[in-house]
C-alpha positions in Angstrom: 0.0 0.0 0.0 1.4 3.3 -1.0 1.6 5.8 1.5 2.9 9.4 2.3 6.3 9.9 3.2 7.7 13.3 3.9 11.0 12.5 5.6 13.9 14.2 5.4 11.8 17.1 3.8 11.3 20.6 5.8 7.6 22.6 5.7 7.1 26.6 6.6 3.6 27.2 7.7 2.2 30.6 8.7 -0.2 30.8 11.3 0.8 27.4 11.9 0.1 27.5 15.7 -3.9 27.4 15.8 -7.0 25.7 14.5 -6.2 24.6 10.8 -2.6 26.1 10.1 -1.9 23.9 13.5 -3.6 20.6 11.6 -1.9 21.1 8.9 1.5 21.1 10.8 0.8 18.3 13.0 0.0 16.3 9.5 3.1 17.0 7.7 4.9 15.7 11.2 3.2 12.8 11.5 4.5 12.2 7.6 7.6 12.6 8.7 8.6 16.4 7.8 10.4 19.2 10.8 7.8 21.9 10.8 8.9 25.8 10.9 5.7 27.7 12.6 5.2 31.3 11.5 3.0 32.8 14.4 1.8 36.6 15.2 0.7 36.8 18.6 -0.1 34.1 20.5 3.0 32.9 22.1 1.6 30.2 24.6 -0.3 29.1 21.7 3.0 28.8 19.6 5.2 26.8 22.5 2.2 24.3 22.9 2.0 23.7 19.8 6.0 23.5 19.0 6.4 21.1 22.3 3.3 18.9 21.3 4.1 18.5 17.6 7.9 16.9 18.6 6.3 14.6 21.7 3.7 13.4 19.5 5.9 13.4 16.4 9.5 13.3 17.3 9.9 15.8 14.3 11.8 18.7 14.7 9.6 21.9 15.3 10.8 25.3 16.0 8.4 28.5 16.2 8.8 32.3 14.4 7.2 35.0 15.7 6.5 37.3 12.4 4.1 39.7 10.9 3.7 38.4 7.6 1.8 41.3 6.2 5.5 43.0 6.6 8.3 42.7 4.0 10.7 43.2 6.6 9.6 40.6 8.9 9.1 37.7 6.4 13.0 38.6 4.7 14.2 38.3 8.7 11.8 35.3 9.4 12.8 33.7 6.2 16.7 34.1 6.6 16.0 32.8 10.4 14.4 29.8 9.7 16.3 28.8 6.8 19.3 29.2 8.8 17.9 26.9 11.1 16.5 24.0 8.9 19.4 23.5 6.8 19.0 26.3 3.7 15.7 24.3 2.0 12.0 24.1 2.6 10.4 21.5 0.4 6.7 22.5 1.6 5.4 26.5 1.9 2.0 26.6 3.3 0.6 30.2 3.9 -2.2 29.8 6.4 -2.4 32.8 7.9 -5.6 34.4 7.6 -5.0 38.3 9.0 -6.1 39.5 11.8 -8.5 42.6 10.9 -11.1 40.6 8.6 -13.9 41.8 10.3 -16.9 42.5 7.9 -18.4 46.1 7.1 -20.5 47.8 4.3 -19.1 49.3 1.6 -18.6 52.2 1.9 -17.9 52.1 5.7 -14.9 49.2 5.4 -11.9 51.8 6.9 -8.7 51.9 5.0 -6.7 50.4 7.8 -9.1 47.4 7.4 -8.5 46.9 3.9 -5.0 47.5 3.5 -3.7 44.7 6.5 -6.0 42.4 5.2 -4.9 42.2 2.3 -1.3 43.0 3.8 -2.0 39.6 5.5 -3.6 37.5 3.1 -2.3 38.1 -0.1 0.6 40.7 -0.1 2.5 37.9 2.4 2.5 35.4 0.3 4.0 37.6 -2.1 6.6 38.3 -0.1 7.1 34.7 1.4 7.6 33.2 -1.7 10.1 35.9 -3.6 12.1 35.4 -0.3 12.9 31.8 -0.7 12.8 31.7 -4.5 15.7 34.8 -4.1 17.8 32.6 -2.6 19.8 29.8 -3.9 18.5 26.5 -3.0 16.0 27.5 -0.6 13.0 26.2 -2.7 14.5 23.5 -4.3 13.1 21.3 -7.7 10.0 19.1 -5.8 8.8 21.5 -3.6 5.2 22.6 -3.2 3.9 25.6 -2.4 0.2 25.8 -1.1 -2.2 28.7 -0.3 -4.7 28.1 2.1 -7.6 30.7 0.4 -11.3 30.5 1.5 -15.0 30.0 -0.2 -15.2 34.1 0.2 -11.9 33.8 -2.7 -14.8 31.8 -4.9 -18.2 33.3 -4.4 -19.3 37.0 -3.7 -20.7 37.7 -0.4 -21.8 41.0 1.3 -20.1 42.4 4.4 -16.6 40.8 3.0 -15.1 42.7 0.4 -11.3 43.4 1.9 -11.1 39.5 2.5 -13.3 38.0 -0.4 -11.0 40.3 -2.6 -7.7 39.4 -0.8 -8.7 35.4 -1.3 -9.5 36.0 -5.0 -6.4 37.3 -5.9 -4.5 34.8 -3.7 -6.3 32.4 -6.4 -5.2 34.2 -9.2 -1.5 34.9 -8.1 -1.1 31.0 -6.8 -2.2 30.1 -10.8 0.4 32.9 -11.9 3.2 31.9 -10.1 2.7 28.1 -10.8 3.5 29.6 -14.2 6.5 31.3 -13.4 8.4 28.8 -11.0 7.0 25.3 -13.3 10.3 25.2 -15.0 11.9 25.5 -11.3 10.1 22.2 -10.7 7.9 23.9 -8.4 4.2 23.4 -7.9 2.0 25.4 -6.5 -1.6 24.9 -5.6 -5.1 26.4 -3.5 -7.1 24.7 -0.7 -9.7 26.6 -0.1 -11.8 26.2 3.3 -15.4 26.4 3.5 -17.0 27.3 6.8 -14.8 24.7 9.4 -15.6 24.1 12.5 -13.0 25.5 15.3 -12.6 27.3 18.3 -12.7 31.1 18.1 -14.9 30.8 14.3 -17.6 33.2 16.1 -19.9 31.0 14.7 -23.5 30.8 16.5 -25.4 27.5 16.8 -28.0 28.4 14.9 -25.4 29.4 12.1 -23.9 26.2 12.1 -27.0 24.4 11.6 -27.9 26.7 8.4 -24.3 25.4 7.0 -24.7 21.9 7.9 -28.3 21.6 6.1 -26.7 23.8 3.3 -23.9 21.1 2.9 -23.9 18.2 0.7 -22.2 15.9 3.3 -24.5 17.0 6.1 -21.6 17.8 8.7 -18.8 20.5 9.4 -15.8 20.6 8.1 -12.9 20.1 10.1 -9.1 21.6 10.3 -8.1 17.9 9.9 -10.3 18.1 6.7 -8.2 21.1 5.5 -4.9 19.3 6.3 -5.6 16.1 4.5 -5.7 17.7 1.6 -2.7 20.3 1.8 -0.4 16.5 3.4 -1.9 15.5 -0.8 -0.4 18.8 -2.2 2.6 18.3 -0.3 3.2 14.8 -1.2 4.8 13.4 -4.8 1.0 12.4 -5.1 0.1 15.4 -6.7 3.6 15.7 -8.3 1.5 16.4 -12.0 -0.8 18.7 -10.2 -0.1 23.0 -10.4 -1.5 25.7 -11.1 -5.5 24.2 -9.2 -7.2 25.2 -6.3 -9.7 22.7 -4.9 -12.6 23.5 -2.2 -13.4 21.4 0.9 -16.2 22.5 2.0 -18.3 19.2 2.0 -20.4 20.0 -1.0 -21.3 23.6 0.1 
């Protein structure tokens, strides 16, 4: 039976301390890749999830504090952590989602609102990814790159515009860039989330029961559901796959 095997490979998630960017690093460990962890704010968040991923794992995890809406940071976090894993990540996953997506009206969205938003969600992996392919080595022929976008990126929705518009053109720029680094022998590829159930989603009950009945599968979706299918990107599975974005959202 074939199965996934990521050792002796190295993965860069951001927000890879929490809910699904945390799944999605404990999967790649289990699979047998070290883990770098991008994180914002929450540092007791970030040590949990560093000490739990190498006793349940024995992988080698390490954690970055960075702002990856800022050029600055992500060249210093970059040049940090690639001194640390050995000059190579095989695996990019930008997970972080920003942390001013709160809805609003057009035309009362503030300015601040929409520019770290998108700062966050798309301008970072932007930066992230000109980092590493700048330097020599540091995204080597195999690697995979994968955006974690959203349903908002796919379908128009009132109240979201700065974060609906920053996941579209994550889309767009993830099916650009496959273009571009293809003859690298680099992939690159979208999961987008629909609603998934975790803490701090804001989510009432009575929301979650209008998903559920508006979902094929008839449950919620699950960070474990989102990291399935980025350990699939990751893996030589998909080594003909690039330039796609896929949905799990259970048949929303």
């Amino acid at each position: 039976m074939r199965t996934i095997d990521l050792s002796g490979k190295a993965a860069l998630i951001t927000g890879g301390t929490r809910n699904i960017g945390r799944a999605i690093a404990q999967s790649l460990a289990e699979a047998g890749a070290d883990v770098a962890l991008f994180y914002r704010i929450n540092e007791a968040a970030a040590s949990r999830a560093r000490d739990e991923i190498r006793a349940s794992t024995g992988r080698r995890a390490e954690v970055y504090r960075v702002d990856v809406g800022d050029e600055a940071a992500d060249e210093a976090g970059i040049e940090q952590a690639l001194q640390d894993f050995g000059g190579s990540f095989s695996i990019l996953v930008h997970n972080a989602m920003g942390h001013n997506t709160s809805g609003g009206i057009m035309p009362d969205i503030g300015t601040d609102q929409w520019r770290e938003t998108l700062a966050v969600n798309l301008d970072a992996a932007f930066f992230l990814t000109r980092a590493l392919l700048r330097r020599e080595g540091a995204l080597p022929p195999g690697s995979s790159v994968v955006f974690i976008s959203s349903g908002r990126g796919h379908g128009a929705a009132a109240g979201h515009a700065p974060y609906g518009t920053a996941k579209a053109g994550l889309n767009h720029f993830a099916a650009m860039l496959a273009q571009d680094v293809g003859p690298r022998g680099v992939r690159v590829n979208v999961v987008s989330p629909g609603f998934t159930d975790r803490p701090g989603s804001g989510a009432t009950e009575d929301e979650k029961r209008a998903v559920l009945q508006g979902t094929a599968l008839r449950r919620l979706g699950l960070p474990e559901d989102v990291a399935n299918v980025v350990l699939f990107f990751a893996s030589d599975l998909s080594a003909f796959v690039t330039g796609q974005w896929l949905q799990v959202n259970g048949g929303g």
